[in-house]
N, C-alpha and C positions, 0 to 999 in steps of 0.2 A: 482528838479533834477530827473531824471528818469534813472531806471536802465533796460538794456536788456536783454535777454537768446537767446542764436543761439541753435536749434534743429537740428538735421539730418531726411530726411527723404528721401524714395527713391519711386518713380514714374515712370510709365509705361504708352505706349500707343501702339499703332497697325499703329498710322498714323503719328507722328513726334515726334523729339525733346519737340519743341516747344510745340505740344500737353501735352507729359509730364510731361514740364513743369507747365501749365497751370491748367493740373490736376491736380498734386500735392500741389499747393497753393489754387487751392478750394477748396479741400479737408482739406487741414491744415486750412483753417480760419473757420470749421467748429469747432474747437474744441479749436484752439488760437485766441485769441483773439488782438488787435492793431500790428499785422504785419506789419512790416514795412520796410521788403525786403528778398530778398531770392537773393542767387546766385549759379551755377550750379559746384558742386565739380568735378563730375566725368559725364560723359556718356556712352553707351556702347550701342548694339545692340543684337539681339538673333537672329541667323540665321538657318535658315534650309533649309536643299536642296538646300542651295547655294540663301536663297533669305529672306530676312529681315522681319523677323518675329512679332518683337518687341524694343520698342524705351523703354531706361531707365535710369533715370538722378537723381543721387544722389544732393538734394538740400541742400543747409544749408539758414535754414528760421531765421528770426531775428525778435523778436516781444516783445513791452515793458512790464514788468511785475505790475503787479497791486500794490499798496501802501498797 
C-alpha cells in the first residue's frame, strides 16, 4: 500500500498557461521524487499597460512518499 502527499506550489511563465504549467512540474520533480499528478488550483495573469505580462498557475502536485 502506498501513501500520497499533495503539495502546493505556484508557477509562472512569460508565454502561457500551459508553459507554467510545465515549468512548475519540472521544477518540482527536481526535488519530489514519484510524482504522480498535478492539477491546476487557481490561475491568474499580471498585466501591465493593458497587456499580459505574465502567466501564473497555483498547482497541487501529488507524489508517493517513500516507506
Amino acid at each position: 500500500m502506498s501513501v500520497a502527499k499533495i503539495v502546493e506550489i505556484k508557477s509562472s511563465s512569460e508565454k502561457s498557461f500551459e508553459h507554467a504549467v510545465k515549468t512548475g512540474i519540472k521544477r518540482a520533480s527536481k526535488t519530489l521524487d514519484d510524482i504522480r499528478g498535478a492539477w491546476v488550483a487557481e490561475q491568474e495573469v499580471v498585466v501591465e499597460n493593458g497587456e499580459i505580462k505574465e502567466y501564473r498557475v497555483l498547482l497541487r502536485v501529488t507524489f508517493i512518499l517513500k516507506d
